[in-house]
Phi, psi and omega in degrees: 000156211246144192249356182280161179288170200291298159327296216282321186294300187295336170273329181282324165272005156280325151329301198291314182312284223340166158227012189324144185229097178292158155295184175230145159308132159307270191061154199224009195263134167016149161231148148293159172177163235007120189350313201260027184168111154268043175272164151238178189338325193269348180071060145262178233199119163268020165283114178119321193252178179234137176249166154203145189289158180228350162193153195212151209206116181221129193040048133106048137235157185289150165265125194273214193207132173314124181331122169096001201224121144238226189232109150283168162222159152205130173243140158222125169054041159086017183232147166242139184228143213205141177202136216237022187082029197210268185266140157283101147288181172117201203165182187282153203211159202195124153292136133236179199289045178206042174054353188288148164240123178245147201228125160286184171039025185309088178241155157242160172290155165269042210273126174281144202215164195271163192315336200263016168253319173318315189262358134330287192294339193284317188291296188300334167332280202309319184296294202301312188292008210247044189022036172343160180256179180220134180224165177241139161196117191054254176267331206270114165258163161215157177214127170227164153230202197269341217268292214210135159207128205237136137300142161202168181223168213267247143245336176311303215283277151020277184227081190296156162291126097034093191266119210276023164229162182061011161268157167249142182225148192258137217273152164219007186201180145217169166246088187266063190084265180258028186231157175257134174223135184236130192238113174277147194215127188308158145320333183255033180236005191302121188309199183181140126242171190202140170258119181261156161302005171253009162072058152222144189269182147234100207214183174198129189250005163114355170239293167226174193292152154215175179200141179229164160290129150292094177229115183262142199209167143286148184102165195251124147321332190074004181308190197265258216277160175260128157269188190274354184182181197231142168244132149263120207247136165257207188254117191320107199237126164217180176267330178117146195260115158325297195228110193269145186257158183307336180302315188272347145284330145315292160325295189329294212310345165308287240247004200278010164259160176291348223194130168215125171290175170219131178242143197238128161222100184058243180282005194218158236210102203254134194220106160255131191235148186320338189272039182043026190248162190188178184211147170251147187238180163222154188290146180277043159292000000 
């Protein structure tokens, strides 16, 4: 149930009615285009990708975004998904040959959020259903009305993966078979690990330091998911934890096979080993 006030709620779904048909802004950039294929001219593809905004513009002024927030978009598989720092939205979406975008089905989550996010989500709301036009060019998306116009870029471009030696990445979860389980921790008990180019590992499990030979490669493990690549872990050298907390056994549990795979999405950074067991990091940045 949505925690927000009975207004805010009774506005976000007078928004998703609306049917509003704005004009479109001029623009000369890539166009996107047809109802059944959303490539543009050049056959880049928006299915598959994430945008974010980088400048938003209302009635030729900026708009900021509440501090800590910005605005995605992602399409996949004929669906657009949208998030304004508060609730997920979206539907199914359709290009026509006059650049509109139009998102069908429109729905959202209810997640209660404070006003000034709320009325975040009530403006991207408004945009996407008010068939906004849409151009491409290269990485650079724009959604214009007569109104409003947001930038976005792409995430590759935005926010690159991390390249996983020589980053410190920071524990923020683990993974135990098909559950995620995340354990609050002081901050100065936080796990860590780091790759080094001499194919070593280095760490910290929340109790003492350890470090084993590493050797990160391309390929699959055959484990339960596929990743962007494989680690060979060699046998693990520490002073040994007195009183090991489930947090630092959690960690353990990575490592009780030689070999995980690993996948990188920007800052974070995911390591699963064949028994389904794993830990999720963030860049220590």
């Amino acid at each position: 149930m949505r925690v927000g006030t009975p207004t805010q709620s009774r506005t976000l779904v007078a928004l998703l009615a609306l049917s509003l048909v704005f004009g479109a802004c001029g623009d000369d950039t890539t166009v996107v285009g047809g109802p059944a294929g959303p490539d543009d001219s050049s056959g880049v593809s928006l299915d598959g990708r994430q945008f974010w905004s980088v400048s938003v513009l209302e009635n030729g002024v900026e708009r900021p975004l509440v501090e800590g927030t910005r605005i995605s978009l992602r399409f996949n598989d004929g669906n657009i998904g949208a998030s304004a720092g508060c609730n997920s939205m979206g539907g199914s979406y359709q290009i026509d040959d006059n650049r509109r975008l139009t998102v069908s089905e429109m729905a959202t989550t209810e997640i209660g959020c404070d006003p000034e996010r709320h009325a975040q989500d009530e403006f991207v709301a408004a945009v996407l259903i008010a068939q906004p036009r849409l151009t491409l060019s290269g990485d650079l998306l724009i959604l214009a009305t007569d109104t409003v116009r947001i930038e976005f870029l792409d995430t590759e471009v935005a926010d690159p993966d991390r390249p996983i030696l020589g980053t410190r990445w920071v524990v923020t979860g683990f993974i135990q078979g098909e559950v995620h389980v995340s354990m609050n921790v002081d901050p100065a008990q936080e796990g860590w690990i780091e790759f080094s180019e001499d194919s070593q590992l280095t760490g910290f499990d929340g109790c003492v330091e350890f470090s084993a030979p590493a050797e990160v490669s391309d390929g699959s493990t055959g484990g339960p998911v596929e990743g962007d690549g494989e680690i060979q872990f060699g046998a693990i050298t520490s002073d040994g934890c007195e009183e090991p907390s489930r947090y630092s056994e959690a960690f353990a549990a990575l490592f009780e096979t030689d070999d995980a795979v690993f996948s990188i999405d920007g800052p974070r950074l995911t390591l699963l080993n064949s028994d389904g067991n794993g830990t999720t990091f963030r860049t220590g940045e």
